[in-house]
C-alpha positions as CSV (number, residue, x, y, z in Angstrom):
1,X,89.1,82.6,84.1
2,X,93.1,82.1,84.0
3,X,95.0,84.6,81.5
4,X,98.8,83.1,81.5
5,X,101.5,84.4,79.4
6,X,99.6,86.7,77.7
7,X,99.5,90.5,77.1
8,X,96.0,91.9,77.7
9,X,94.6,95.1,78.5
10,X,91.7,94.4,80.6
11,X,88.8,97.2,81.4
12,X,86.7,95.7,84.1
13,X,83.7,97.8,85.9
14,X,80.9,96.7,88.2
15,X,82.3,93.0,88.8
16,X,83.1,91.1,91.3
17,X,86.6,89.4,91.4
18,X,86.8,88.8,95.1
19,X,89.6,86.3,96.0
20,X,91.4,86.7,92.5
21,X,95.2,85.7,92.5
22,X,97.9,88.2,90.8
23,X,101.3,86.4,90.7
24,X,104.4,87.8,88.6
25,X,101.8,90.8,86.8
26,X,102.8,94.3,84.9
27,X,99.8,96.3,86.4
28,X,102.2,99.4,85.9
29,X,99.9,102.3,84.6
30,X,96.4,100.4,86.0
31,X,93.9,102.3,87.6
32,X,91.7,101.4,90.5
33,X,89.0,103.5,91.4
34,X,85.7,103.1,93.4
35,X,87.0,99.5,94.4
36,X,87.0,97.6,98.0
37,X,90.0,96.1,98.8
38,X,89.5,95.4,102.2
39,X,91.5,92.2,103.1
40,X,93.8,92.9,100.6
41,X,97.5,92.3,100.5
42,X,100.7,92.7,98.8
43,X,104.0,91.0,99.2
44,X,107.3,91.6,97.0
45,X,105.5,94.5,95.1
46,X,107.3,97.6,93.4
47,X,104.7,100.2,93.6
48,X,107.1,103.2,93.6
49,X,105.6,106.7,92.4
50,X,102.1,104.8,93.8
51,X,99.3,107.7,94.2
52,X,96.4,107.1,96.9
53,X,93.8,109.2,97.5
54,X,91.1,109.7,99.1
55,X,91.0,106.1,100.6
56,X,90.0,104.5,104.2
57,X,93.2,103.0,105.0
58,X,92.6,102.1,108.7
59,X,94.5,99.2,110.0
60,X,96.9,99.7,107.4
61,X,99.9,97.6,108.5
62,X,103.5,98.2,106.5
63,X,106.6,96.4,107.6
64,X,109.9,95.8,105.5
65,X,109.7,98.6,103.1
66,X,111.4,101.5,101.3
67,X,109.5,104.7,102.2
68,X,112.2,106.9,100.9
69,X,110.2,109.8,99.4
70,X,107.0,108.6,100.8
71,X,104.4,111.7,101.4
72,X,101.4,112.0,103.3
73,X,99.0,115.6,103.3
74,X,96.1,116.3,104.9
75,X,95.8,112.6,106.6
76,X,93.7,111.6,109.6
77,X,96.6,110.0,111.7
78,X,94.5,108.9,115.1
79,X,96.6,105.9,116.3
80,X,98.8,105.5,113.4
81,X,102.5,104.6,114.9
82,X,105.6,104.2,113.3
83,X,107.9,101.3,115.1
84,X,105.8,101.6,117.8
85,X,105.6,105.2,118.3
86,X,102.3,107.3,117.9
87,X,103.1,109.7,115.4
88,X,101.2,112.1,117.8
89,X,103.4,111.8,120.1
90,X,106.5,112.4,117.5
91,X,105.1,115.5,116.4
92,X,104.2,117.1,120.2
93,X,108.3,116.2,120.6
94,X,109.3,117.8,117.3
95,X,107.2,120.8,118.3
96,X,108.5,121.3,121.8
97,X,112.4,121.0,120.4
98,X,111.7,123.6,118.3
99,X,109.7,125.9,120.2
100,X,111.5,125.9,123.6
């Protein structure tokens, strides 16, 4: 199905739209839930004030962005680095500065 230059509010549920192409969208306001996408990527994307929960983002992989703001609570962080550090090791070096 191709939907071009139109405005449409779409509701789709229990469907499979593997390998579909979004280029130059509005999908401010959408709402994904209960949906795989493994594989998937974005490039050139404003997605501030984004929201994720409860989500396996292992692998994860973000380069060349604005994370001014950014948040994360109650995360499992096994492995995750930030330009090359491990974050574990970022926080053992924050704690031993300030608890001498």
């Amino acid at each position: 199905m191709k939907i071009d230059g139109e405005k449409q509010r779409l509701e789709v549920t229990k469907a499979d739209i593997s390998g579909s192409v979004f280029n130059d969208v509005n999908l401010s306001g959408a709402l994904f839930e209960n949906v795989n996408m493994s594989g998937w990527s974005l490039h050139n994307v404003n997605a501030s004030g984004l929201k994720i929960n409860q989500a396996n983002m292992a692998g994860l992989r973000i380069s060349d962005a604005n994370l001014a703001g950014a948040a994360l609570t109650n995360c499992k962080l096994d492995g995750m680095t930030i330009d090359g550090i491990y974050i574990t090791d970022l926080f053992a070096a924050y704690a031993k500065s300030t608890n001498p």
